[in-house]
N, C-alpha and C positions, 0 to 999 in steps of 0.2 A: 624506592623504585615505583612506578607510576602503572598503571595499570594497562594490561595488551589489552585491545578490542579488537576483532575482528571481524572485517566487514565483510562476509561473503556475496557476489555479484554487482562487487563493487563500481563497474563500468556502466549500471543502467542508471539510471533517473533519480531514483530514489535515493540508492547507494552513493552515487557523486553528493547529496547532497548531508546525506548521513557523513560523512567525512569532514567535509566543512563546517558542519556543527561541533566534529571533534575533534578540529582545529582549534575551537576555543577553549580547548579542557586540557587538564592535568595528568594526559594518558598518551599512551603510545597507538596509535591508529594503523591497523594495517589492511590495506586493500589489496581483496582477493577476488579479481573478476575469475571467468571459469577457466581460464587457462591456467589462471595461480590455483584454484581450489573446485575442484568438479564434486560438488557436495552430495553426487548419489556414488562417489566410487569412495569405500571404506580408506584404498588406501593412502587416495591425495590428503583426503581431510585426517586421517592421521599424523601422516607429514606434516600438514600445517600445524596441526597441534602440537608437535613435538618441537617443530622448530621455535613458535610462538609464544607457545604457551598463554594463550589469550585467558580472561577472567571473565570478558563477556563478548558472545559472539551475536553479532547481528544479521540474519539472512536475510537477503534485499532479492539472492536469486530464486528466480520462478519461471516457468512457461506461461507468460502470459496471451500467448496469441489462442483467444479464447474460442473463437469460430473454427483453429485448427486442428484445437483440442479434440473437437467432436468425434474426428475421425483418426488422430493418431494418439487417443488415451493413453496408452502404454507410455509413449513417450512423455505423454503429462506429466503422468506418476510419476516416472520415473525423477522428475524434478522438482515437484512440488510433494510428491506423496514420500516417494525414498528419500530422496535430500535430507529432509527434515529429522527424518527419522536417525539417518547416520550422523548426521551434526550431535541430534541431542545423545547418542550412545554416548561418542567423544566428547560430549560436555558432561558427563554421567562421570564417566572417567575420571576424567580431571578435573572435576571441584566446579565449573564454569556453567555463569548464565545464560540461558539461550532467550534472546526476541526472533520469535517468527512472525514474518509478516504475512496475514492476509488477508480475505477479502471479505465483502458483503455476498457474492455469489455463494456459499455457502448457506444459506436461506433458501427460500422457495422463492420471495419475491412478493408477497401477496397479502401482507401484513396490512394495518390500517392502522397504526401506531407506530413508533420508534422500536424495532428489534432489540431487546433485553440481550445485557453480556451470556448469560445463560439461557437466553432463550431457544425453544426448540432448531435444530437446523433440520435443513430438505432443501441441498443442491437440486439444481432442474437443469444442468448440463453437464459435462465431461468434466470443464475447468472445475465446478465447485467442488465436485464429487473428490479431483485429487487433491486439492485444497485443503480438505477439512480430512481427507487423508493423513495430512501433514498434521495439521493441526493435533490428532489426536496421538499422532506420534509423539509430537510433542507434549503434550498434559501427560499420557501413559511414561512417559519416560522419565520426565523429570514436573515430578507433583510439587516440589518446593521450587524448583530453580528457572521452569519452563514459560515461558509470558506469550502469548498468542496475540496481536495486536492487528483486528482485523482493520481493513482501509476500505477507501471505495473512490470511482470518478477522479484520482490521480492526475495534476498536470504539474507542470514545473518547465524552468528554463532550457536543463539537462538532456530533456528525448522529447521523443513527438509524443503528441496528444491530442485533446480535444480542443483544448482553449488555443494552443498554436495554431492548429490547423484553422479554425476559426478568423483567428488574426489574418491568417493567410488569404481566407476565402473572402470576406471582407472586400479589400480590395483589388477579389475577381471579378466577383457577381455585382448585379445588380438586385436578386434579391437570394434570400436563403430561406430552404423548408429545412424544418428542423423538429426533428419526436419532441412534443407536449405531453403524452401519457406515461413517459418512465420517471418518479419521481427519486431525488437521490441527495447529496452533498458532496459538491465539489471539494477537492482537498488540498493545498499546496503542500507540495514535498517537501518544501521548507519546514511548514508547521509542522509536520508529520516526523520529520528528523528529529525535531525538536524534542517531542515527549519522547523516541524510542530512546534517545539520549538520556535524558532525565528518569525515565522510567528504569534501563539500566542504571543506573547509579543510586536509584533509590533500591533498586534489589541488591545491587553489593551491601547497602548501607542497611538492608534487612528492614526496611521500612513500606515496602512494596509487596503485598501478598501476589504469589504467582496466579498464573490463570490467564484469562480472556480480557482483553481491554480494546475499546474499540475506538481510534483513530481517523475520525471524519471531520471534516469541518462542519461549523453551528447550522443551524435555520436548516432548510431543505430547498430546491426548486426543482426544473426540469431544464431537460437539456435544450428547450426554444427558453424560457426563462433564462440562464445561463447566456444562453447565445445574445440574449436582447440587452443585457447587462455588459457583456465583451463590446459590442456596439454602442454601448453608452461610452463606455471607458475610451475607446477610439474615437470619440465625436462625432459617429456616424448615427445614422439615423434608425432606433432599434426596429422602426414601423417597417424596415426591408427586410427583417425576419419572419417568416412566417410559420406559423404550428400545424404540424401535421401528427401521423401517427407512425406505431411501428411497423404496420402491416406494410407500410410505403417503403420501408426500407428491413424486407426480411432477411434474414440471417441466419445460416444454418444453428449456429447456438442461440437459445432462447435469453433474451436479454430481464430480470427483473422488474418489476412493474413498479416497486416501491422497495426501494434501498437504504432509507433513512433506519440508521443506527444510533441507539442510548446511547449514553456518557455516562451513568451512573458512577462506574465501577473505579474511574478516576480518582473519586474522592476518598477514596480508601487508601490511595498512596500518596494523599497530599498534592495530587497534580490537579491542578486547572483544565476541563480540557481544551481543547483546540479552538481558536476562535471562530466568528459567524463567519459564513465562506465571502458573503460580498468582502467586509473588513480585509481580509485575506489576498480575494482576489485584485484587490486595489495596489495594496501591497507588495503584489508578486508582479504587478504589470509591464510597469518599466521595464525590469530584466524579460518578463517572454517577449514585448514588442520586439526589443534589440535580437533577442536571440531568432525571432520569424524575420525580421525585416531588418538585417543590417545596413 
């Protein structure tokens, strides 16, 4: 019999694409958006366990709306802090690995070198604070079986984002201002599917020390960097993007300054990490073009 996986939040971005990766495998995949599995109420996610009996669960769901965070915390937590927390009891329970997904906002933002898997954290908004909430639910709960795989700068075919909207604006404008001072690494969900995949299967196979592993794409830029790249890739002209700052465009959550995260910690499970984001984002075009512009 082949092994259950389940994929909590299975209807956003990430998770559609976590599925299709485990399409290719020798397991039973089951997707649980939050009407199948509400992962801060004890006793959906029991349910699902009892009926499932999965061996490794994957949480894809989060409150991501980061700016909303600031002023409905509670509600954060309650999905990114409690979630995590009642998944990994129920994987406590019954024998099962848990990938939690999250983020670089857990940091302060202010680093000047690549963020170490172990290195200090210091949230500077709402989202990071229940984030690494989560996070610690999960290391506390499960020291052997729990894998924290934080991400950052997320796009893909699946949901909206930065590089669709991009696509988008493109052939609105004539020109685009775009932040030059928050340094980071775009990611495709594809790649990012990829290792949480492989990352479970190397913790069944008990080849995978649990812990923190961080989930970026290679090299680094910024988001006018990015944007001039997206314009290359369209054959349009990068010189109509222009660099501005963050102050141009403030936001009640305070955004990172520097988001670039180490890979170190990969090589301890035999995984590769992720490739350089341009490689990537070449890769992943065709599919976002179609999916902005049918």
């Amino acid at each position: 019999m082949s092994a259950v996986w389940l994929v909590t939040g299975a209807a956003g971005m990430l998770g559609r694409d976590v599925l299709a990766r485990l399409a290719d495998e020798d397991v039973t995949a089951v997707a649980a958006d939050r009407r199948a599995v509400d992962v801060a109420d004890p006793g959906s996610v029991r349910a699902a366990f009892e009926e499932h009996r999965p061996a490794v669960v994957v949480n894809c769901a989060a409150w991501t709306a980061v700016d909303d965070a600031e002023t409905m915390e509670a509600s954060a937590l309650l999905v990114n802090g409690t979630g995590p927390e009642v998944l990994a009891a129920a994987c406590r329970e019954h024998g099962a690995v848990l990938l939690q997904v999250s983020t670089d906002y857990v940091f302060a933002g202010d680093a000047e070198k690549p963020y170490a898997e172990d290195g200090p954290t210091g949230p500077r908004s709402a989202y990071g604070r229940t984030k690494l909430a989560g996070e610690r639910a999960v290391l506390g709960t499960l020291p052997d079986t729990g894998y924290v795989v934080r991400t950052a700068w997320l796009y893909g075919a699946g949901g909206g984002n930065f590089v669709r909207t991009m696509i988008r604006l493109e052939g609105m404008k004539d020109t685009l201002d775009v932040v030059d001072d928050q340094r980071g690494q775009p990611t495709w969900t594809v790649d990012l599917a990829d290792r949480l995949v492989r990352l479970g299967q190397a913790a069944l196979a008990g080849t995978a020390p649990a812990g923190v592993y961080h989930g970026t794409g290679g090299g680094e830029t910024t988001w006018f960097g990015l944007t001039r790249e997206i314009f290359r890739l369209l054959g349009a002209d990068p010189g109509r993007v222009r660099p501005t700052t963050s102050a141009a465009f403030a936001r009640p959550a305070p955004r990172p300054a520097y988001s670039v995260l180490g890979h170190d910690r990969w090589s301890v499970a035999g995984i590769e990490p992720i490739r350089d984001w341009r490689e990537a984002l070449e890769a992943a075009f065709p599919a976002l073009v179609a999916a902005e512009r049918p």
